[in-house]
N, C-alpha and C positions, 0 to 999 in steps of 0.2 A: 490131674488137675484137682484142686482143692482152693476154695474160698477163703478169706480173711475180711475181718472190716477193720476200717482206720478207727484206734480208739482216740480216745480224747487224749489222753497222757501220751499219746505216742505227736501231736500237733503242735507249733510254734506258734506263737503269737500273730503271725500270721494267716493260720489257719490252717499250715501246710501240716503234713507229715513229714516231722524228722528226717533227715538223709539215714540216719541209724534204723530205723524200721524196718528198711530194707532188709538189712542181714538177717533181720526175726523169720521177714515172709520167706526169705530163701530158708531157711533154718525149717519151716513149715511145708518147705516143697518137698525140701529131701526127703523129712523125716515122712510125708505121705506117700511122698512115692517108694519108699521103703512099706510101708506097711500095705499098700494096697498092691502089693507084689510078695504078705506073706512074710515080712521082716519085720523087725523093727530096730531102731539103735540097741534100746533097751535089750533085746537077745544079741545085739552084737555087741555090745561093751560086756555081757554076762561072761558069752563064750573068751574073751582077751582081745577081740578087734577091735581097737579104736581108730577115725577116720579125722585125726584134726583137717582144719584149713592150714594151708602151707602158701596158696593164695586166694586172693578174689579181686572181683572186676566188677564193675558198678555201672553203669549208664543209668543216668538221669533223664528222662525224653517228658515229662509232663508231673506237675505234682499231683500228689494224691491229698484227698481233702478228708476231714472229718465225715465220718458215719456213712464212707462212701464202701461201697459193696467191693470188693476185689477176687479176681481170678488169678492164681500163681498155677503158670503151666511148669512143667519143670519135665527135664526131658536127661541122660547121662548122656555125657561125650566121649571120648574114647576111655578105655579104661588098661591099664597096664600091670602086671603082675603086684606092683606094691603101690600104686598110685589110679586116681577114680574122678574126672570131675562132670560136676553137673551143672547145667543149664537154665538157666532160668526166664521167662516172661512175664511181670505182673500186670496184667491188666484193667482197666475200671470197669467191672463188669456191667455195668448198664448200657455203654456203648460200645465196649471193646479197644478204647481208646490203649495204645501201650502207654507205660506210666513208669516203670523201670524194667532194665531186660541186664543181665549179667552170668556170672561162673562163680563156681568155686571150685578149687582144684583141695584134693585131700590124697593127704601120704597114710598110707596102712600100717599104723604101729602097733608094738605089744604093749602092754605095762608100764613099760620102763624106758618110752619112747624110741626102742629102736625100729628103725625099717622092717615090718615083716610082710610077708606076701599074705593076701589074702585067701581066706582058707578056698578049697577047691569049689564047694554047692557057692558059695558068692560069688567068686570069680565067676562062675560058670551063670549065675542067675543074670548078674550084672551083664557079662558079655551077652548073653539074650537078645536084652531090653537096649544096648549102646547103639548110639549113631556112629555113623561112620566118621573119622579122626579127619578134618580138613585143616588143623593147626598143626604142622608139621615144627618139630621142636618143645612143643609143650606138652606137658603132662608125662 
């Protein structure tokens, strides 16, 4: 788990947060739950892993407002020899209200974008830390 607050520039004239914001806090889940597990992008795009999105999934359940506190749980879902997706919850952290919840699915390429499997200590860290697969056909 790792916090975020709504900034101003990320709000509409309505007072809401952006629907694009979103992808940031998932963007800040991954990347913490990668490092508080000892990783970081940063050592993995070093070493030649890269993990684009290949897709994502979005729910909308309550807006999130200016200068409001948020929790982004984020969790991995099944993980497969060349492909990884993770989980997301962002919550308003003063009540726990949920506020958006969604995936993102990523393919393990090298370089030069083609498919490659994930080196073994990843694969092997990631499978650890994964939930068990309940989307049969995905990922």
């Amino acid at each position: 788990m790792c916090t975020a607050r709504v900034l101003y520039v990320d709000t509409d004239p309505m007072g809401m947060a952006h629907h694009g914001a979103a992808l940031r806090w998932f963007e800040q889940g991954r990347c913490e739950w990668l490092r508080q597990r000892g990783r970081t992008y940063r050592d993995l795009e070093a070493a030649g892993t890269l993990l684009p999105i290949y897709e994502l999934r979005v729910r909308y359940r309550r807006p999130a407002r200016y200068d409001e506190l948020l929790a982004i749980h984020t969790e991995l879902g099944p993980v497969r020899p060349v492909r990884v997706v993770f989980r997301y919850r962002v919550v308003r952290q003063a009540d726990g209200v949920l506020l958006v919840e969604g995936e993102t699915h990523h393919a393990c390429v090298d370089r030069q974008g083609r498919p490659w499997p994930l080196p073994d200590d990843l694969h092997a860290l990631l499978q650890a830390h994964a939930a068990p697969s309940n989307d049969a056909g995905h990922a």
